[in-house]
MDTraj code that builds the backbone (N, CA, C; nanometers):
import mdtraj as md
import numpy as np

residues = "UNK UNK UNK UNK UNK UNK UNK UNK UNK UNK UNK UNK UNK UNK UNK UNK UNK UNK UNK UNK UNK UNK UNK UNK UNK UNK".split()
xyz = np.array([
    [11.2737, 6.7982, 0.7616],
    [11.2352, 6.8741, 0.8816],
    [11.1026, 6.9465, 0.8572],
    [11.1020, 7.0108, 0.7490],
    [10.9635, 7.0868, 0.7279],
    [10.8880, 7.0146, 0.6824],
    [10.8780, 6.8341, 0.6505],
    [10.7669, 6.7654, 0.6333],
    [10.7294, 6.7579, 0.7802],
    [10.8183, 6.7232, 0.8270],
    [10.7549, 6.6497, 1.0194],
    [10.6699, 6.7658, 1.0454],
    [10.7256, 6.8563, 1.0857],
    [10.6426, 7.0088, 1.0651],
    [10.5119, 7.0313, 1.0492],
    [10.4752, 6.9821, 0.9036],
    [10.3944, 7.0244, 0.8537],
    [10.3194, 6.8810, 0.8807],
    [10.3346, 6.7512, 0.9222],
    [10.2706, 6.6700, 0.9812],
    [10.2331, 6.6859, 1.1546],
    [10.3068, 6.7447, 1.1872],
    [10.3106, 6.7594, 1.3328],
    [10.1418, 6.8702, 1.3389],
    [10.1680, 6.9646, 1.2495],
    [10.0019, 7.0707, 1.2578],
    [9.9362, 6.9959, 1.2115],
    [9.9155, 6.9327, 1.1500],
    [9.8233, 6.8670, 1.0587],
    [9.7747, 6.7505, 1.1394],
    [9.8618, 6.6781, 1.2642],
    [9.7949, 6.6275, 1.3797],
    [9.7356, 6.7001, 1.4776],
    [9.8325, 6.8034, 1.5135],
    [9.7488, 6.8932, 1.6129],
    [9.6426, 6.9472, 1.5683],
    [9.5704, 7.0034, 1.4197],
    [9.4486, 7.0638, 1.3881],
    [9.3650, 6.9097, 1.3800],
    [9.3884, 6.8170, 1.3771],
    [9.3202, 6.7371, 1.3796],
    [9.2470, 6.7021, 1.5212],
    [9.3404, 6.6828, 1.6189],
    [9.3170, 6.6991, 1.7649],
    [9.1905, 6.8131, 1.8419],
    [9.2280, 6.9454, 1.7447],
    [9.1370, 7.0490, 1.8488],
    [9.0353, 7.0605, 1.7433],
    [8.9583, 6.9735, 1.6097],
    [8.8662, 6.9563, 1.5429],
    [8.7742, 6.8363, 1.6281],
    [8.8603, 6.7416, 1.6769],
    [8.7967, 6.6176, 1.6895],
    [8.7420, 6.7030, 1.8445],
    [8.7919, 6.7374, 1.9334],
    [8.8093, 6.7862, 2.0685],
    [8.6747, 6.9054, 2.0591],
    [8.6570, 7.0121, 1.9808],
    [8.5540, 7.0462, 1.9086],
    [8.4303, 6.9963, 1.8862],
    [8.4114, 6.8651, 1.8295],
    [8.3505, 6.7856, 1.7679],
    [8.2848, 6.7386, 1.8942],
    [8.3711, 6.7077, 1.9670],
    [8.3055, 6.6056, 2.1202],
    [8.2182, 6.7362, 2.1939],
    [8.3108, 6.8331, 2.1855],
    [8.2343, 6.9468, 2.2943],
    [8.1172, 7.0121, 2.2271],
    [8.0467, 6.9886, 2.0978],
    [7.9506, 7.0223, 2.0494],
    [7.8516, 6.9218, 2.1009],
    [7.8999, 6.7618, 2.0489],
    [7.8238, 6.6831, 2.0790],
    [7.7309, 6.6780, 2.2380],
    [7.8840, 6.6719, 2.3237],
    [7.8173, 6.6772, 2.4652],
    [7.7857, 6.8476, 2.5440],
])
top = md.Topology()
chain = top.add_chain()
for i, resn in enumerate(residues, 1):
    res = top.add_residue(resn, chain, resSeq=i)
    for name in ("N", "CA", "C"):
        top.add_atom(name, md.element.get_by_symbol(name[0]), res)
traj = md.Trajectory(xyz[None], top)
């Protein structure tokens, strides 16, 4: 349970980096 967890943030910080990433770009 606390792996999924700790995969589940580790997608979502990935998400609002990439999301970040675009809104710098454009």
């Amino acid at each position: 349970m606390i792996g999924l967890e700790i995969k589940m943030t580790k997608i979502f910080a990935g998400l609002i980096l990439v999301y970040c990433a675009v809104r710098l770009v454009i």
